[in-house]
C-alpha positions as CSV (number, residue, x, y, z in Angstrom):
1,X,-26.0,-15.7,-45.2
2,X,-23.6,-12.7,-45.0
3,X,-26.1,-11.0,-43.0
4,X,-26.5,-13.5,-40.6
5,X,-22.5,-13.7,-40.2
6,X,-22.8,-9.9,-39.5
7,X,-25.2,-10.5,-37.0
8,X,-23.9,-13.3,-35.3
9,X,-20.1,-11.8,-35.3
10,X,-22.2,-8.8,-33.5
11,X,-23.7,-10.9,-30.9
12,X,-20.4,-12.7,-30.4
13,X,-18.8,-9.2,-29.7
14,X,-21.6,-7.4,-27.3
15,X,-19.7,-7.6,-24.0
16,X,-16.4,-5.8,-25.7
17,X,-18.9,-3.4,-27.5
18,X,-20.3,-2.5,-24.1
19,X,-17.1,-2.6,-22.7
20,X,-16.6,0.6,-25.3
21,X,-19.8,2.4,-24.8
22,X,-18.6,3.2,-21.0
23,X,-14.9,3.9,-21.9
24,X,-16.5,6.7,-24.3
25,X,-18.9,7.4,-22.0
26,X,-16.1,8.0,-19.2
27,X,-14.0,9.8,-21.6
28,X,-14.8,13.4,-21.5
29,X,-14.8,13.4,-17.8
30,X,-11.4,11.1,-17.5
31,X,-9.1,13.2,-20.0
32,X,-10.9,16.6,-18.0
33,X,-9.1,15.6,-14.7
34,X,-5.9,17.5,-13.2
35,X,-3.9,17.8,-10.2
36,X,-5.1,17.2,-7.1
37,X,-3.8,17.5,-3.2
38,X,-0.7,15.9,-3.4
39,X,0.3,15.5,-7.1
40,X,0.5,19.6,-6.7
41,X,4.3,17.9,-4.6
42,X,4.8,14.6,-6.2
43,X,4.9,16.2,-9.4
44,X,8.4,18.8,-9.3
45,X,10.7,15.7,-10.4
46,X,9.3,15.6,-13.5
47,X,9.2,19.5,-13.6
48,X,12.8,20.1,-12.7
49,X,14.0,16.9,-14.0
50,X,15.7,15.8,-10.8
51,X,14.5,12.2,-10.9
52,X,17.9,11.1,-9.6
53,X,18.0,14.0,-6.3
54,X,14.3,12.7,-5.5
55,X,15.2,9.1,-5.0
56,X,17.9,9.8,-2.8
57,X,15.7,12.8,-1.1
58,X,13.0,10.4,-0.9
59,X,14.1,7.7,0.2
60,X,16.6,9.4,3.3
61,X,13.1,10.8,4.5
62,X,10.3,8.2,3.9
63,X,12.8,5.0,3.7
64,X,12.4,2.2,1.3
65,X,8.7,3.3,1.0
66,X,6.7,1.7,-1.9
67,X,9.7,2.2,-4.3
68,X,8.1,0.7,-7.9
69,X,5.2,3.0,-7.4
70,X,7.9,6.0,-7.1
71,X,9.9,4.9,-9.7
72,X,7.6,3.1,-12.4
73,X,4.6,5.0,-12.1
74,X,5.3,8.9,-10.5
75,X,7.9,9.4,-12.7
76,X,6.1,8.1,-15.7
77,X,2.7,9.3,-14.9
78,X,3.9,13.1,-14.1
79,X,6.2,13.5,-16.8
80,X,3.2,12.4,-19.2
81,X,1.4,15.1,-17.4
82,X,3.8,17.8,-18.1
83,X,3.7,17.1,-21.8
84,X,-0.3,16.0,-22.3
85,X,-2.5,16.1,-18.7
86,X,-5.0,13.9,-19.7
87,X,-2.9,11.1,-20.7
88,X,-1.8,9.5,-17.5
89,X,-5.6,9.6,-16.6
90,X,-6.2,7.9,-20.0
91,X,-3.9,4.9,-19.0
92,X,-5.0,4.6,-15.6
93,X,-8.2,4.3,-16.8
94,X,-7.5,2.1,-19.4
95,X,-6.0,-0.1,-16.6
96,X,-9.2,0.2,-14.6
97,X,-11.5,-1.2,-17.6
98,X,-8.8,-4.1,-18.2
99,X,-8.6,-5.4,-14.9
100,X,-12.7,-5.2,-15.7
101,X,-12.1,-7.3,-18.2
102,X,-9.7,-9.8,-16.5
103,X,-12.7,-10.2,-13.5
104,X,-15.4,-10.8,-16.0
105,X,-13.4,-13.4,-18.0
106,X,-12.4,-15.3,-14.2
107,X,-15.9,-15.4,-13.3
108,X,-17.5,-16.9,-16.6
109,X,-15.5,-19.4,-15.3
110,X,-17.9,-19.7,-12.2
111,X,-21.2,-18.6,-12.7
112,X,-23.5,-17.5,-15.4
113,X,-21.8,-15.9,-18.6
114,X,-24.2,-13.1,-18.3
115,X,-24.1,-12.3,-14.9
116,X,-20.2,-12.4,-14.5
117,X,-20.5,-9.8,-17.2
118,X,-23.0,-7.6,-15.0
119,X,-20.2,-8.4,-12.1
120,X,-17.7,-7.3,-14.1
121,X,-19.8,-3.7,-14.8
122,X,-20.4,-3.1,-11.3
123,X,-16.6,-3.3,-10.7
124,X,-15.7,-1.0,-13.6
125,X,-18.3,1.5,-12.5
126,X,-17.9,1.0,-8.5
127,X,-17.7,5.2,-7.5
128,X,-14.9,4.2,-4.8
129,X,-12.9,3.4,-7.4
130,X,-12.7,7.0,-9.2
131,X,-10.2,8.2,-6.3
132,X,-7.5,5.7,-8.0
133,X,-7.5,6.4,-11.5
134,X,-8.4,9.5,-11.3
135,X,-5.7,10.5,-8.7
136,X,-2.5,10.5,-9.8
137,X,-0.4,9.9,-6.5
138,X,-3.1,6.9,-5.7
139,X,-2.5,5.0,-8.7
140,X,-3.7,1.7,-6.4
141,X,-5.8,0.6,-9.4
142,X,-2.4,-0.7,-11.1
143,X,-1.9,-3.1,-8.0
144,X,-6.1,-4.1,-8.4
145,X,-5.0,-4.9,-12.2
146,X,-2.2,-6.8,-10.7
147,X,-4.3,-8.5,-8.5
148,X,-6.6,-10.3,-10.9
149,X,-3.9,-11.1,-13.5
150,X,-2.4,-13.3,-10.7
151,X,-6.0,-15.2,-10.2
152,X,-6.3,-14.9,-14.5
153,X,-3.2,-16.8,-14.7
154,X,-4.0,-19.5,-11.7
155,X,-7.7,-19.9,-12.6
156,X,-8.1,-19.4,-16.3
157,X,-4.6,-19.2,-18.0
158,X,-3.2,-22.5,-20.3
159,X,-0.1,-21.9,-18.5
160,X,2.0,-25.0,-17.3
161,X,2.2,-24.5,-13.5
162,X,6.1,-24.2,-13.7
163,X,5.2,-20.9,-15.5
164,X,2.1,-19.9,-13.5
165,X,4.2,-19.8,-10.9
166,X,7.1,-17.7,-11.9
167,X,4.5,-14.8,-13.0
168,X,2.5,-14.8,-10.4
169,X,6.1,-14.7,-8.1
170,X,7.2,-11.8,-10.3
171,X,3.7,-9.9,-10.3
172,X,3.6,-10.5,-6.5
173,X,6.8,-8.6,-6.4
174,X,6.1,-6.0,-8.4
175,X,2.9,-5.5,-6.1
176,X,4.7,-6.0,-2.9
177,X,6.8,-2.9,-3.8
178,X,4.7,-1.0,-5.3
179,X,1.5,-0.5,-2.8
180,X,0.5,-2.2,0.5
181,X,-2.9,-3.9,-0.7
182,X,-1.4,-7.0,-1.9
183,X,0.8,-7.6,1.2
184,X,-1.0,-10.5,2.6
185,X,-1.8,-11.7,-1.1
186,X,0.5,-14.5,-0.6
187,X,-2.7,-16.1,1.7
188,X,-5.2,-15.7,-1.2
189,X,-2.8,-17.5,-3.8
190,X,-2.4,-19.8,-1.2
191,X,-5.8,-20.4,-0.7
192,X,-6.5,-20.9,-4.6
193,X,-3.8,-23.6,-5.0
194,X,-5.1,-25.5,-2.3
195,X,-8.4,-25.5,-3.4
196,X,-7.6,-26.6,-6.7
197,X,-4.8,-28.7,-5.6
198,X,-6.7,-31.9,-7.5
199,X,-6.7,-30.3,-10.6
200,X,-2.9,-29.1,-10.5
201,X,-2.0,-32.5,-8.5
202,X,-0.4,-30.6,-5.6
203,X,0.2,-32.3,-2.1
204,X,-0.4,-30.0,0.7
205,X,3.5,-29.5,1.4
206,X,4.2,-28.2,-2.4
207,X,1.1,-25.6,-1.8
208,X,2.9,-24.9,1.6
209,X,6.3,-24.5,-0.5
210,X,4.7,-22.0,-3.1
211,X,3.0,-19.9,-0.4
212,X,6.2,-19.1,1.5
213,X,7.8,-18.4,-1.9
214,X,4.9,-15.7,-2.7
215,X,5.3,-14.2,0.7
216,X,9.3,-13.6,0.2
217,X,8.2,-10.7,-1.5
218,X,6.7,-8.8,1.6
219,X,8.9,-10.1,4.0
220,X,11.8,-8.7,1.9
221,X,10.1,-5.3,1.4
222,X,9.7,-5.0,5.6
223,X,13.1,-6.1,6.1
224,X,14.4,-3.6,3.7
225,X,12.2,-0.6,5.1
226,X,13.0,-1.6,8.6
227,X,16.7,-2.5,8.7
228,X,18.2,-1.1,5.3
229,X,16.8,1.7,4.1
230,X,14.9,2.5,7.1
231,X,13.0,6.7,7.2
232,X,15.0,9.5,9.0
233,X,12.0,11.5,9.1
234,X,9.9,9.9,11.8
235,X,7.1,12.1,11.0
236,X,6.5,9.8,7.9
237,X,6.7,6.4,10.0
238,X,3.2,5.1,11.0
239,X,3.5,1.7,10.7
240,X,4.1,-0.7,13.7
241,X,7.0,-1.3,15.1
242,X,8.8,-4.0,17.2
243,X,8.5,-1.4,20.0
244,X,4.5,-1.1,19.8
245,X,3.9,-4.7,20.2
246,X,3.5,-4.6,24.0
247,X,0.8,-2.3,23.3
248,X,-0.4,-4.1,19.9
249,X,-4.0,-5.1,21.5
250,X,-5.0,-1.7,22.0
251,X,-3.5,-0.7,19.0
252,X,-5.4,-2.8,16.8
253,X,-8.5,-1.9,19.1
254,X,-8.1,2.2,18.6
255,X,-7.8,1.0,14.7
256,X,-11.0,-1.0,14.7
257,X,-12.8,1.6,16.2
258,X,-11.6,4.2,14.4
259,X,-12.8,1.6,10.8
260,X,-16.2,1.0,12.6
261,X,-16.8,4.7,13.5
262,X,-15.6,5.8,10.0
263,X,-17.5,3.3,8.3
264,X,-20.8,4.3,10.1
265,X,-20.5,7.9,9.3
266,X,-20.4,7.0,5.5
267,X,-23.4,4.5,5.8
268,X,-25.3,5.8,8.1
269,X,-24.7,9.7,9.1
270,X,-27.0,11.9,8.2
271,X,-24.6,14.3,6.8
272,X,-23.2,11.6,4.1
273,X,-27.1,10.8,2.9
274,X,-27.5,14.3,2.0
275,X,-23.9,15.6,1.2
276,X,-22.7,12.4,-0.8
277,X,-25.1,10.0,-1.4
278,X,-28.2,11.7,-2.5
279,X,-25.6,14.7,-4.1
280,X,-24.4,12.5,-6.2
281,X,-27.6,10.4,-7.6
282,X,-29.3,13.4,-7.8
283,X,-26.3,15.4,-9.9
284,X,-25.1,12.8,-11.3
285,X,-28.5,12.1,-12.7
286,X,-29.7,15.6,-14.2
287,X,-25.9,16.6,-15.4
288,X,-26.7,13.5,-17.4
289,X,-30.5,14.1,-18.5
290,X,-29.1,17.7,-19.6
291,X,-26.6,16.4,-21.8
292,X,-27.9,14.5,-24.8
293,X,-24.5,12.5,-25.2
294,X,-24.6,10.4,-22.1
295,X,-28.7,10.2,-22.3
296,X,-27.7,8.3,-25.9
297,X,-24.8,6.2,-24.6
298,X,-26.8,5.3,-21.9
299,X,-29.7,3.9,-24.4
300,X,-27.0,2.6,-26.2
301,X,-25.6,0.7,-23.3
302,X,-29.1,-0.3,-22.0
303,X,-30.2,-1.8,-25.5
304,X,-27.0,-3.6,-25.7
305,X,-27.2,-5.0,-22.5
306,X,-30.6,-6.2,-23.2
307,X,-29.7,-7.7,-26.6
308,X,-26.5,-9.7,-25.0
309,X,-28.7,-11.2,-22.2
310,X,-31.5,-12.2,-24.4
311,X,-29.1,-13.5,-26.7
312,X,-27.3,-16.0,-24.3
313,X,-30.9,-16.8,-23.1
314,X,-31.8,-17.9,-26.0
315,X,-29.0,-20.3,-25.8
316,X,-30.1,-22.2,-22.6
317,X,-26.7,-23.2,-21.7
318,X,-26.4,-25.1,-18.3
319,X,-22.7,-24.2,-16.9
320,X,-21.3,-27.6,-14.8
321,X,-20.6,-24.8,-11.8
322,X,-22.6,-21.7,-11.5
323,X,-23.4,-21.6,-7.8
324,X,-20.9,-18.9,-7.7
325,X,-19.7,-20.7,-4.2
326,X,-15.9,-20.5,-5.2
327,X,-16.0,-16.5,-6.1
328,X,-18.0,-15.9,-2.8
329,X,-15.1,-17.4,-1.1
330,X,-12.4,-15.4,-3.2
331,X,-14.7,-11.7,-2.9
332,X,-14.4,-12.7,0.8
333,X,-10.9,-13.5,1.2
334,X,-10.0,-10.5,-1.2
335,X,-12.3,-8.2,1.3
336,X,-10.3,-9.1,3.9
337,X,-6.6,-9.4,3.2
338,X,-6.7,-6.2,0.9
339,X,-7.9,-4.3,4.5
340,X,-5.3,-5.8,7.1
341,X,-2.5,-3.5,5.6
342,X,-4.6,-0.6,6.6
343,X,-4.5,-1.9,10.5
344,X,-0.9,-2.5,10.2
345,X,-0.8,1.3,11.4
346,X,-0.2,3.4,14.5
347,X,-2.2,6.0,12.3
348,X,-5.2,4.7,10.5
349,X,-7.0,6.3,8.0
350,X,-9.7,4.6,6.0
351,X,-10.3,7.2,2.8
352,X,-12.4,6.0,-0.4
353,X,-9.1,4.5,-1.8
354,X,-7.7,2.0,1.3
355,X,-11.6,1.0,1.3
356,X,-13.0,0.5,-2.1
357,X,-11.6,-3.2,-2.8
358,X,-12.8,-4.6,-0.1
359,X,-16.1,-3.3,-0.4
360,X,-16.2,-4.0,-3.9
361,X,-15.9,-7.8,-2.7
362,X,-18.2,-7.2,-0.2
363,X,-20.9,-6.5,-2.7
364,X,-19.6,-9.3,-4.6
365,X,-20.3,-11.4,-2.1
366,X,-23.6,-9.9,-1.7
367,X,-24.9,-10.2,-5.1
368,X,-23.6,-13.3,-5.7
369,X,-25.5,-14.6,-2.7
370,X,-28.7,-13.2,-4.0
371,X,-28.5,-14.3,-7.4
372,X,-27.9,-18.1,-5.4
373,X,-31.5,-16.8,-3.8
374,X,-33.3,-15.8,-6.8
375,X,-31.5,-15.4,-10.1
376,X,-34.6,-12.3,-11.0
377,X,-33.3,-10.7,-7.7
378,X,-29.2,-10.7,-8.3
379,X,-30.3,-9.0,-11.6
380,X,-32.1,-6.5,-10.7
381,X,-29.9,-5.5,-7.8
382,X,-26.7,-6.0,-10.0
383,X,-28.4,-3.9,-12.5
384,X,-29.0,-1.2,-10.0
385,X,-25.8,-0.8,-8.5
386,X,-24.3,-0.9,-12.1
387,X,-26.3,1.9,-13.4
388,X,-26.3,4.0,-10.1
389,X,-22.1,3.5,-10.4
390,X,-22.3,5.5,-13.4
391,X,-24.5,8.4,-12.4
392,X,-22.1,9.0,-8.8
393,X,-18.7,8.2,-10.6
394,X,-19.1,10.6,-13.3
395,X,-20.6,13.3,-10.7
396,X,-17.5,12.6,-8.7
397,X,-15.3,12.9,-11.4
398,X,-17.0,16.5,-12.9
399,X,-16.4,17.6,-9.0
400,X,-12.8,16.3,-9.1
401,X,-12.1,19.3,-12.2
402,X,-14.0,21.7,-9.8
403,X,-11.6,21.1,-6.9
404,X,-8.5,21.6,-9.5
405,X,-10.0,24.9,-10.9
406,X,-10.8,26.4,-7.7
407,X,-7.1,25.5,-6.3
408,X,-5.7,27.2,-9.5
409,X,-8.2,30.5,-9.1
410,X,-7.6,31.0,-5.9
411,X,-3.5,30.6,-6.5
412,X,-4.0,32.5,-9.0
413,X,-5.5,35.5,-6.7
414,X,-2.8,35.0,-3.9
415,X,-0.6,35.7,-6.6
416,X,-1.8,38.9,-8.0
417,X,-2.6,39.9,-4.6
418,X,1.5,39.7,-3.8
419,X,2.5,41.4,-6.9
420,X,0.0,44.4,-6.6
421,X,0.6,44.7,-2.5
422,X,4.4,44.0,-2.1
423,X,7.7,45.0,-3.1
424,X,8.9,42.8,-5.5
425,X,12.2,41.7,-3.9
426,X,10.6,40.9,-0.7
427,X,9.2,37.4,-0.1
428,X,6.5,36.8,2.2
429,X,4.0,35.2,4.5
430,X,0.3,34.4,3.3
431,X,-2.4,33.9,6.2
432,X,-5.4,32.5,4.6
433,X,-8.6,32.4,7.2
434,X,-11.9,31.4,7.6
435,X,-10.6,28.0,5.0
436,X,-13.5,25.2,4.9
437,X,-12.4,21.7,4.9
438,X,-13.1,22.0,0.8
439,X,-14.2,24.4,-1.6
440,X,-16.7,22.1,-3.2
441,X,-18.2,20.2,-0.7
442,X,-19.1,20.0,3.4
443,X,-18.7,16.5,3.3
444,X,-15.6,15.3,4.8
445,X,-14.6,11.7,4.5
446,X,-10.8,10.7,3.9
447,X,-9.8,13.1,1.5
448,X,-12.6,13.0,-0.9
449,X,-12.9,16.3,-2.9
450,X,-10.3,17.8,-0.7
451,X,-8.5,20.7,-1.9
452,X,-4.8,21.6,-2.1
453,X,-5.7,25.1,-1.0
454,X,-6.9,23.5,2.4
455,X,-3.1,22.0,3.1
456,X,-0.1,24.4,4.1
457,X,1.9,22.1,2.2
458,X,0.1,21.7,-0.6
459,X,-0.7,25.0,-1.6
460,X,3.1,25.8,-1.0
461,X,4.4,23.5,-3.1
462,X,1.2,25.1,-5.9
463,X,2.5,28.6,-5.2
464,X,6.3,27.6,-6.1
465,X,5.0,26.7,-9.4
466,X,3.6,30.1,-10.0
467,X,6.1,32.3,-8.0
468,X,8.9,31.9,-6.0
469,X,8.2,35.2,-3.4
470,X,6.0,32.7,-1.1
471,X,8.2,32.1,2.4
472,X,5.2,30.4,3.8
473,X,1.0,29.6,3.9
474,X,-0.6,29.3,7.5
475,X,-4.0,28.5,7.1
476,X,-6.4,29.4,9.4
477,X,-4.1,30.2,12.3
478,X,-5.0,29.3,16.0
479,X,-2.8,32.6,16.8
480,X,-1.8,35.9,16.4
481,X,1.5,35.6,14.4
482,X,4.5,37.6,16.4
483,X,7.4,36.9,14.2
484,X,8.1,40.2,11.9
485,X,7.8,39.3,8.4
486,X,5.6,40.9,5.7
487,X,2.1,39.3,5.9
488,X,-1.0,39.3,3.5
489,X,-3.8,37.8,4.9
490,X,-6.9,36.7,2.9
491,X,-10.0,35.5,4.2
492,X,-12.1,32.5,2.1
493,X,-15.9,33.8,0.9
494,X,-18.2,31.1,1.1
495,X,-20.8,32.5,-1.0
496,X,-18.6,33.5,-4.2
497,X,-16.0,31.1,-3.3
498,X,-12.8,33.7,-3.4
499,X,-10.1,35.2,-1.3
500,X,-10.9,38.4,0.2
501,X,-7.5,39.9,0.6
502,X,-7.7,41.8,3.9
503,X,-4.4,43.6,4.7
504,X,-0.5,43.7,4.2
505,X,1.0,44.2,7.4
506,X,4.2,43.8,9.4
507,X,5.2,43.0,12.9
């Protein structure tokens, strides 16, 4: 009897024991990550403990720009760094798997139990994803977590509505402030409301009501940034303006162009097949073979997997609404409004982290649909893009520590190079040549595997950490430099990847 208690209490808990298998499995890699491109700036606050300067520096230069992220997560995050690195990666992470959680639990509600748990897999493991938790200054996976709490709480939750809708106020204010992705969220929890305006007994006016109080949020947050605390720096400003809207339809046009043309170069150029795609299978897949931990948390995972479905297929339980019609509607809805921010620009840039929700819920969408097809089919697919997650996330991730200990060996030469070539009172000018877009890889999409030794003012702000005799980096300079200041140029080796130091001259 006890042994069947142990057994059963086992079965009960296979999704959460899964759920473990990849944290561990993610670990080594997650709590291996450091600094990259711009946490090399955003994190001197928490160095020089001017938290109070940076606000007020901040703000005069960006304007009211995505304030809670500054405030509730930079500060945080980076001061965790300076006393234990891997720990903010730890609770972004962390986050990552819970709002896993919170997406498998919503869509149990919706379809089968064991396929909203393969749903819920492909969403933890999705590679796009690494950029935010494993980048510091992105941190958009908070405002994901965010995201699916507020559908948690109006979907699943025992909440009265009185209090549904006082969180889902406050967590749409939190997100409004803290990152544009939830911006036109208000339209999603419209949507929900209205669709399960029986259930709630709402009339169409109360939804209407509750909609414009879950946009106040956004509108506030543009009002502030446009008319309060508005940037001086205009070099920071690139979203639209009042004064662009004569020109908004070829705007938007340049911007969907610009999506389209960036979208087919990841898909479909032959440069991405070889340099990120088939990289990071094939990497991903023998860094794994060679290392007998991941081959055994992969069996581990695989035999778990197979015990929990043949478990609940054992049960043959019929759920009243497993079409999965009302998630395709949501992925789709959640594809789309978590993208508009992103046109909102004069400037657009589609890297892996403005792109990854909505293609998430694109493949949502697209599993779910083939599972409606043929159940054998959304498996097998679902299973795929599940285990083929795994083998490209953690391949980004071990390239991700590459990136951060090239940028620190190759600061670490500029460095020497000044203090064995100059007088030590003098400050001067590096010129570094012949720089590739990244150390680690020709592939060049967003910023992905970008490093901080490729940006003037990242590699400054990387220097000042290690001395303060830098005046200024020029990297790869279009021409000859005519000021007269003491120069050491360097030029980047390819094939050992270091910095030739050239001369020491002056003009």
């Amino acid at each position: 009897m006890h042994k069947n208690n142990v057994q059963n209490n086992i079965l009960t808990y296979l999704p959460h024991i899964i759920y473990g298998l990849i944290f561990v499995l993610y670990l080594p890699k997650i709590v291996n990550i450091r600094l990259f491109l711009d946490d090399h700036v955003l994190i001197w606050p928490a160095l020089t403990k001017t938290y109070l300067q940076d606000i007020v520096n901040y703000t005069y230069g960006f304007g009211l720009y995505r304030p809670f992220r500054l405030i509730f997560l930079y500060y945080p995050l980076y001061t965790l760094y300076t006393i234990a690195p891997w720990l903010p990666y730890l609770f972004l992470f962390s986050t990552h798997v819970v709002t896993g959680i919170l997406i498998y639990k919503i869509t149990r509600a919706y379809t089968e139990k064991t396929f909203a748990f393969l749903l819920s897999l492909v969403y933890i493991t999705f590679p796009f994803f690494t950029e935010q938790y494993a980048w510091i200054a992105t941190s958009t996976t908070i405002v994901n977590g965010i995201l699916f709490l507020q559908l948690y709480i109006l979907l699943i939750s025992k909440l009265s509505l009185k209090y549904k809708i006082i969180w889902i106020f406050f967590l749409q204010f939190i997100g409004a402030f803290t990152y544009d992705t939830l911006f036109f969220n208000f339209l999603l929890l419209g949507f929900v409301l209205y669709r399960r305006r029986k259930e709630l007994a709402l009339s169409f006016s109360t939804i209407s009501i509750y909609s414009f109080l879950f946009a106040i949020p956004s509108c506030l947050y543009v009002f502030l940034r446009s008319f309060v605390w508005y940037p001086h720096d205009k070099a920071t400003l690139r979203e639209l303006q009042l004064t662009n809207l004569p020109h908004i339809i070829s705007i938007e046009w340049q911007n969907l162009l610009t999506f389209l043309n960036s979208q087919r170069f990841l898909f479909l150029g032959k440069g991405s097949h070889i340099d990120f795609w088939l990289y990071n299978i094939t990497q991903g897949l023998q860094n794994i073979i060679m290392h007998p931990f991941y081959i055994l948390l992969f069996v581990a995972i695989l035999l778990c997997g197979y015990l929990f479905f043949h478990n609940e297929r054992l049960k043959k339980i019929t759920d009243k609404n497993n079409n999965g019609d009302e998630l395709i509607l949501y992925s789709i809805l959640i594809a789309i409004l978590s993208l508009l921010p992103a046109f909102l620009v004069t400037i657009p840039a589609f890297p892996f982290r403005v792109i990854a929700m909505t293609l998430w819920a694109l493949i949502n969408v697209l599993l779910l649909l083939m599972w409606r097809i043929s159940k054998k089919l959304g498996y097998i697919v679902a299973i795929f893009v599940f285990l083929t997650g795994i083998i490209m996330s953690l391949q980004i991730l071990t390239d991700m520590r590459k990136v951060y200990e090239d940028d620190n060996m190759l600061t670490d030469q500029i460095v020497s190079a000044i203090d064995a070539h100059t007088d030590m009172s003098n400050r001067v000018v590096i010129i570094l040549n012949n720089m590739p877009y990244s150390t680690n890889t020709v592939y060049n999409y967003g910023e992905y595997l970008k490093n901080c030794i490729t940006v003037n003012w990242c590699i400054q702000m990387e220097l000042a950490r290690k001395t303060n005799r830098v005046e200024k980096v020029i990297i790869n300079p279009l021409h000859n430099i005519t000021d007269h200041k003491t120069y050491l140029e360097f030029v980047f080796n390819k094939e050992v990847k270091r910095l030739n130091f050239i001369q020491k001259y002056q003009l």
